[in-house]
BAFI-492027 format. One record per residue (C-alpha): x, y, z; residue in one letter. Coordinates in Angstrom, 1 decimal. Layout:
% residues N
SITE      X      Y      Z rest
SITE      X      Y      Z    A
...
This chain:
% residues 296
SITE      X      Y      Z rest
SITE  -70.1 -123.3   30.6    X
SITE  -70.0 -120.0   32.2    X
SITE  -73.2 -117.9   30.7    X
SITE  -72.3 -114.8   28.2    X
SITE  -74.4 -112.6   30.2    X
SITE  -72.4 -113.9   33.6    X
SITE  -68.9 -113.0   30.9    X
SITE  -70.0 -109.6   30.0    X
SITE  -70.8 -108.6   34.1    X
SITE  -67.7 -109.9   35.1    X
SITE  -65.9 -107.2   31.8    X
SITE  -68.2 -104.4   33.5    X
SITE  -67.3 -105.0   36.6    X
SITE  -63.8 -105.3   36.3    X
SITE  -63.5 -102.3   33.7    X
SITE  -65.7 -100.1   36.2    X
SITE  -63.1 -101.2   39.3    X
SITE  -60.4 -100.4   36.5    X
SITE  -61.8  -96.4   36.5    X
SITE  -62.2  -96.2   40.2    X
SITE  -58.6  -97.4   40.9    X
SITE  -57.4  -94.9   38.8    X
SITE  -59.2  -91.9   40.7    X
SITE  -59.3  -93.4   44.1    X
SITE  -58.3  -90.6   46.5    X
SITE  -57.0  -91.1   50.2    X
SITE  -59.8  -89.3   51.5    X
SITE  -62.2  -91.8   49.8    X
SITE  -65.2  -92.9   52.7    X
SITE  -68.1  -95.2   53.0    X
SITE  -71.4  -93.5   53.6    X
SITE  -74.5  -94.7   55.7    X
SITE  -75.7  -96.1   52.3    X
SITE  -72.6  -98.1   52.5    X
SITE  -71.5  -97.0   48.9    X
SITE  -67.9  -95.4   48.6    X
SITE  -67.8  -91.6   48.5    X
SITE  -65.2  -89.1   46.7    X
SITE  -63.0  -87.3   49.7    X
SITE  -62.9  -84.1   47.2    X
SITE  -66.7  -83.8   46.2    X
SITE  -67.7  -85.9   48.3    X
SITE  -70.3  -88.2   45.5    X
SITE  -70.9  -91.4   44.6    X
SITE  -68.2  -93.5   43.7    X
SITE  -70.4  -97.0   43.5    X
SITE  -73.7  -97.2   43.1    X
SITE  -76.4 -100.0   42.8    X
SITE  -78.0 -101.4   39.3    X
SITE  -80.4 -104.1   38.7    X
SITE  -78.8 -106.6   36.6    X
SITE  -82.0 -108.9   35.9    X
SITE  -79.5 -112.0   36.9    X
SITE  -81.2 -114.1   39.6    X
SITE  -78.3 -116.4   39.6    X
SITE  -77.4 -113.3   41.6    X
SITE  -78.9 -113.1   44.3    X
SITE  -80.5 -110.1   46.1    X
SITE  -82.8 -109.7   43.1    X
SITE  -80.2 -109.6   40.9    X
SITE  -78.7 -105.9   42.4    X
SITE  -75.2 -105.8   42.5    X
SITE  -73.1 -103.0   43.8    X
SITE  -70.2 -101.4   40.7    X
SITE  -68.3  -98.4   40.4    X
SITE  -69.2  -94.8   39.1    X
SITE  -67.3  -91.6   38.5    X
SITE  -67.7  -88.8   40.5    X
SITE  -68.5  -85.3   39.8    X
SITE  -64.6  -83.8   40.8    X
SITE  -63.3  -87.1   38.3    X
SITE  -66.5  -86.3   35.9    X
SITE  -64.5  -82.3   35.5    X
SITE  -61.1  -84.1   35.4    X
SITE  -62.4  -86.1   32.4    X
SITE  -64.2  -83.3   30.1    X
SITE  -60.8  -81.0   30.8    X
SITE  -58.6  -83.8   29.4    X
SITE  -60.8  -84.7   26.7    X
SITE  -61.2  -80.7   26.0    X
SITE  -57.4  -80.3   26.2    X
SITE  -57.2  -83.4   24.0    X
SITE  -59.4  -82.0   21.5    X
SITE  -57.8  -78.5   20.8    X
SITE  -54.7  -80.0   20.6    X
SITE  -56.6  -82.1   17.9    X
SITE  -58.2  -79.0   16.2    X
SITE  -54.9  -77.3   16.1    X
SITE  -53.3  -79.7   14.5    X
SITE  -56.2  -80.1   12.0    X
SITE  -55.9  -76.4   11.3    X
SITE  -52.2  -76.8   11.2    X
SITE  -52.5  -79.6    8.3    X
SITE  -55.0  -77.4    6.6    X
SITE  -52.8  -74.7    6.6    X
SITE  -50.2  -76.5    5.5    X
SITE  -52.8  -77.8    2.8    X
SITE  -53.7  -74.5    1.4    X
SITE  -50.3  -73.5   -0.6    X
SITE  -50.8  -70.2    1.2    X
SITE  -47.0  -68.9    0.1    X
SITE  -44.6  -68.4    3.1    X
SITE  -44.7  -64.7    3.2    X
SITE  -49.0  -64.5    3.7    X
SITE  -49.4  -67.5    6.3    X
SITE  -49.6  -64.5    8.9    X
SITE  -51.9  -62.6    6.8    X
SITE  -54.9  -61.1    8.8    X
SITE  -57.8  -58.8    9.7    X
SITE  -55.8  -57.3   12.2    X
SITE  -52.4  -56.7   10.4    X
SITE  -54.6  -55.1    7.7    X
SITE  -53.8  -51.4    7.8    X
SITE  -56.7  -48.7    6.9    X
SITE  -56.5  -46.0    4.7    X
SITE  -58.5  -44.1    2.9    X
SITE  -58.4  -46.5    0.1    X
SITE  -58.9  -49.9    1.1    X
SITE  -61.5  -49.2    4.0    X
SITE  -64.0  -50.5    2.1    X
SITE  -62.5  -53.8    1.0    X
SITE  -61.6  -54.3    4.1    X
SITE  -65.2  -54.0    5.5    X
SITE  -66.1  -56.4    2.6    X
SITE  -64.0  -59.0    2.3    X
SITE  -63.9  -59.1    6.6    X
SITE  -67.8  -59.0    6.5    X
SITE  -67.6  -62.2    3.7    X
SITE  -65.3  -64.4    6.4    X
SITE  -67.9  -63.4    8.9    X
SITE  -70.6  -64.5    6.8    X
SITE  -69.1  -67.8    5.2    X
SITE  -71.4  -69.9    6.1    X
SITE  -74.2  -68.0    4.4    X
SITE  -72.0  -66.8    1.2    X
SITE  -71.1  -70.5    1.1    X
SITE  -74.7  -72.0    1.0    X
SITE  -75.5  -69.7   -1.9    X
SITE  -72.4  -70.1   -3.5    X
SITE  -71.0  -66.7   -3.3    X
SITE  -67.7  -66.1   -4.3    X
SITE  -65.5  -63.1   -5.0    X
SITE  -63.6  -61.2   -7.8    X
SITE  -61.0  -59.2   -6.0    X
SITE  -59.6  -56.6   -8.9    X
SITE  -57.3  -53.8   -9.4    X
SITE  -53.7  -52.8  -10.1    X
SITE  -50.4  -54.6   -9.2    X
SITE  -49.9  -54.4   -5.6    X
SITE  -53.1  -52.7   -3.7    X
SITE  -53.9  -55.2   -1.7    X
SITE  -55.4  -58.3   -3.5    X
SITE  -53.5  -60.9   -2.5    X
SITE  -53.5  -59.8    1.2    X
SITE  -56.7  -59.4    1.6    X
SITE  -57.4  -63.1    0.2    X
SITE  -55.3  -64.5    2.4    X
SITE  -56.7  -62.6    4.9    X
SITE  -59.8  -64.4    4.3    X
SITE  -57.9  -67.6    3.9    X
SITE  -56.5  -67.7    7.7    X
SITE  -59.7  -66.2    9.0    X
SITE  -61.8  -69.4    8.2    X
SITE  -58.4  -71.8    8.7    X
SITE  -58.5  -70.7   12.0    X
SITE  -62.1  -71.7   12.3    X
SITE  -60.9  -75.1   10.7    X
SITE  -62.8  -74.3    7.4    X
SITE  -60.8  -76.3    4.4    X
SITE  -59.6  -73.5    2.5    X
SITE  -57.0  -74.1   -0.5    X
SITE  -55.0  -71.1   -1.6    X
SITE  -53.0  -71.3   -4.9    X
SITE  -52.3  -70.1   -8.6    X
SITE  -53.7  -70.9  -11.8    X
SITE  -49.6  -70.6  -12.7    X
SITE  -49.1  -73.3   -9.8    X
SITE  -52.4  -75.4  -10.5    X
SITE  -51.2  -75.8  -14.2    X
SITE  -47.4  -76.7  -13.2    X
SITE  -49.1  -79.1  -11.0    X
SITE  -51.0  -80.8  -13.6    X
SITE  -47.9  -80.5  -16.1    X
SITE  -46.3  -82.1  -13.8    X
SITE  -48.4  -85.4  -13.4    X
SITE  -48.6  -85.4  -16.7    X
SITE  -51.2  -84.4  -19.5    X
SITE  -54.0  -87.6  -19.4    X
SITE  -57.1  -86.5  -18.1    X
SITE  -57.6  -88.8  -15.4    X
SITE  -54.4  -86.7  -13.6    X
SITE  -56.2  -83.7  -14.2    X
SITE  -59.4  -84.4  -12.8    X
SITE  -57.7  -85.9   -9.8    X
SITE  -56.1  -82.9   -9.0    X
SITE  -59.5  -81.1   -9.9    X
SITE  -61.1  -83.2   -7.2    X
SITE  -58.7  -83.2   -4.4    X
SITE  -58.8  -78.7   -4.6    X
SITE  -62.6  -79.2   -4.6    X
SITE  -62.6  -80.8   -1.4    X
SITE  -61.6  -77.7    0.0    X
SITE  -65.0  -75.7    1.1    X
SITE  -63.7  -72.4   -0.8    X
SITE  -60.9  -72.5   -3.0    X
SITE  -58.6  -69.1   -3.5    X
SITE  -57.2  -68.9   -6.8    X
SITE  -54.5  -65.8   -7.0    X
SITE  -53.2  -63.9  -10.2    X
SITE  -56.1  -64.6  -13.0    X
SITE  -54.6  -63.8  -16.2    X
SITE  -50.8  -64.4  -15.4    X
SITE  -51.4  -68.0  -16.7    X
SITE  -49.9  -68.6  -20.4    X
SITE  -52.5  -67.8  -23.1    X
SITE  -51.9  -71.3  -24.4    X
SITE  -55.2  -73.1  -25.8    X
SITE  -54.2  -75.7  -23.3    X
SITE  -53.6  -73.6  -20.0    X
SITE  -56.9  -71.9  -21.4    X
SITE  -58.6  -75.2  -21.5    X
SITE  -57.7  -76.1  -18.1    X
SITE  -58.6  -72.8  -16.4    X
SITE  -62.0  -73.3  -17.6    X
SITE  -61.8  -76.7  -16.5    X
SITE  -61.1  -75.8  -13.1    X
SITE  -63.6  -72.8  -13.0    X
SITE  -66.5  -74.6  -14.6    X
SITE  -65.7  -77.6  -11.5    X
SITE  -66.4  -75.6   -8.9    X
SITE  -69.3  -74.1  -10.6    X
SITE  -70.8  -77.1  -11.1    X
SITE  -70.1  -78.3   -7.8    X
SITE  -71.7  -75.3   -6.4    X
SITE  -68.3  -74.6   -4.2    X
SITE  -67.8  -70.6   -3.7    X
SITE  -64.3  -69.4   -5.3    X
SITE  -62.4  -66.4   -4.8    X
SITE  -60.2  -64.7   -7.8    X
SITE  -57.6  -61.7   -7.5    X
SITE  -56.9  -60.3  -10.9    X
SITE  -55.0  -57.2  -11.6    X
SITE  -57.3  -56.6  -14.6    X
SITE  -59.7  -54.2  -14.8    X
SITE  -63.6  -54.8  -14.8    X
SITE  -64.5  -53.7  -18.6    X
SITE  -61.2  -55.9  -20.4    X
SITE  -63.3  -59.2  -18.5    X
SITE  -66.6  -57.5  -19.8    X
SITE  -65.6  -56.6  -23.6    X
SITE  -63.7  -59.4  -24.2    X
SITE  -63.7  -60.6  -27.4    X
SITE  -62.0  -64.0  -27.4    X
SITE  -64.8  -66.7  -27.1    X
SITE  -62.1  -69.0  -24.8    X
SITE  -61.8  -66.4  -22.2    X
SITE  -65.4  -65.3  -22.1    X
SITE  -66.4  -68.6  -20.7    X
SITE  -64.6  -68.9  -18.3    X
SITE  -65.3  -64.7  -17.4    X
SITE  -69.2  -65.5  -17.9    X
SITE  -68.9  -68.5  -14.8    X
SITE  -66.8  -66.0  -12.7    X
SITE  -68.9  -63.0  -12.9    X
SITE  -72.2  -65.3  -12.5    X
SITE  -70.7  -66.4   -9.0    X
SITE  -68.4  -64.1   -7.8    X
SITE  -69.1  -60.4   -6.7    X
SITE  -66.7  -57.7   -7.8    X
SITE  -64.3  -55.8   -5.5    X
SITE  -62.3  -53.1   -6.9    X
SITE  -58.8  -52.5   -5.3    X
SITE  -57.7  -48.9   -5.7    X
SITE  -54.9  -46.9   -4.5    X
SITE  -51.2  -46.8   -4.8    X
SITE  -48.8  -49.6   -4.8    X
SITE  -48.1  -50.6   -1.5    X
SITE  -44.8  -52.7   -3.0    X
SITE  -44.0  -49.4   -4.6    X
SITE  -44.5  -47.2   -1.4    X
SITE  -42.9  -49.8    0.6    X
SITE  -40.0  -49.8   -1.6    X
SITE  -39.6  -45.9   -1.5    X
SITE  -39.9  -46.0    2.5    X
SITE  -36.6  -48.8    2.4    X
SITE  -35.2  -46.4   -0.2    X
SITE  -35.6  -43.3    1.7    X
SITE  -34.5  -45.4    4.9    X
SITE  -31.2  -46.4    3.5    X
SITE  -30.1  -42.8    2.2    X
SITE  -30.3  -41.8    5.5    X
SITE  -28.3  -45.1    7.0    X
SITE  -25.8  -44.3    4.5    X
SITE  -25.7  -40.6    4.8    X
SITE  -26.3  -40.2    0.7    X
SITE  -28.5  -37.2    1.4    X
């Protein structure tokens, strides 16, 4: 019976000739050292190993095929070519993953237009992507707050496709959608906490519109839920609320305030200010049609 250490040579062998078949070139030569050289870079393509066989011969050196340095570069450009397609599609699915809505998937640093009021949330929130790493190993989240249209939103999903792009799992959502969500797989809490766990496998989790939710003991109940999950978990969370600082602060009603007392324990306050940018966009189209129509 043939030896398994005579088997296994014979695999090497024959899986080494495999690779220089594939890459032999025309130009291919035999040296003075009577190994095969590449007619490109002109390096090994055999080279000699001790295989400890005696049943061998010549001390148990035997001659097998190598890759050389111009096939060496072929191979790292396919497998880097192979690998961004990979990360592309992994930031693709992530994407697709994060409920980002259709209109913000586009959303970014660069489309973010300064003015004299949002300058300095701009220079925040852009400094927190930067920093992720950091703000996520202290488990530093934000509170993005302010009126109806300044910015909120945007900015978060700024953020959002910032660290996508970097292939950071980041899930962007609603409480309104997280509790349709859970309504929808019904109300046992074995559902909810499924649902709790699969958005806390996300590194930061983007929750827009705090305070749209209905004021339901229920939808109360499970905002907390979710809240206190990625507090315990020690997971950094970003909230856009439209409102204000001092309504969170004074509130009264002992089911809100815990879930208010986790977010402002974790999360630092941004203030959005400024005009509406719906409302000013929707007095440029305003303005813009008068003057298509000739209603001046």
């Amino acid at each position: 019976m043939e030896s398994m250490r005579n088997v296994g040579f014979k695999k090497t062998v024959i899986e080494a000739f495999s690779k220089f078949a594939e890459s032999h070139n025309e130009g291919d030569y035999t040296g003075e050292d009577g190994l095969i050289y590449c007619g490109n870079c002109h390096t090994r393509k055999q080279t000699r190993i001790n295989m400890h066989l005696p049943e061998l011969g010549d001390n148990g050196i035997v001659t097998v095929y190598c890759t050389c340095k111009c096939r060496e570069k072929a191979i790292e450009e396919e497998q880097r070519i192979k690998k961004n397609k990979e990360d592309m599609e992994r930031v693709e699915k992530l994407r697709k993953a994060s409920l980002i809505d259709e209109k913000f998937r586009e959303s970014t640093f660069d489309a973010f237009t300064p003015t004299e009021h949002n300058q300095r949330v701009l220079k925040f929130t852009k400094r927190y992507s930067e920093r992720f790493d950091e703000m996520a190993s202290n488990n530093q989240g934000l509170l993005l707050y302010g009126a109806p249209g300044t910015g909120k939103t945007f900015a978060a999903a700024c953020i959002a496709n910032y660290l996508l792009d970097r292939q950071v799992p980041v899930v962007m959502t609603s409480f309104v959608k997280l509790l349709s969500t859970i309504k929808q797989y019904g109300s046992n809490d074995e559902d909810e906490e499924t649902i709790i766990k699969r958005i806390n496998r996300a590194k930061l989790l983007i929750i827009d519109d705090l305070g749209a939710e209905r004021s339901t003991d229920t939808a109360i109940e499970k905002v907390y839920n979710i809240v206190d999950s990625r507090y315990r978990a020690r997971l950094p969370m970003i909230l856009t609320t439209n409102m204000n600082l001092a309504t969170m602060q004074n509130c009264g009603d002992i089911r809100y305030m815990r879930i208010y007392d986790r977010i402002f324990e974790v999360c630092f306050p941004i203030e959005f200010r400024g005009p509406s940018w719906r409302c000013e966009e929707a007095e440029k189209r305003f303005s813009d049609m008068k003057k298509m129509l000739g209603a001046d």
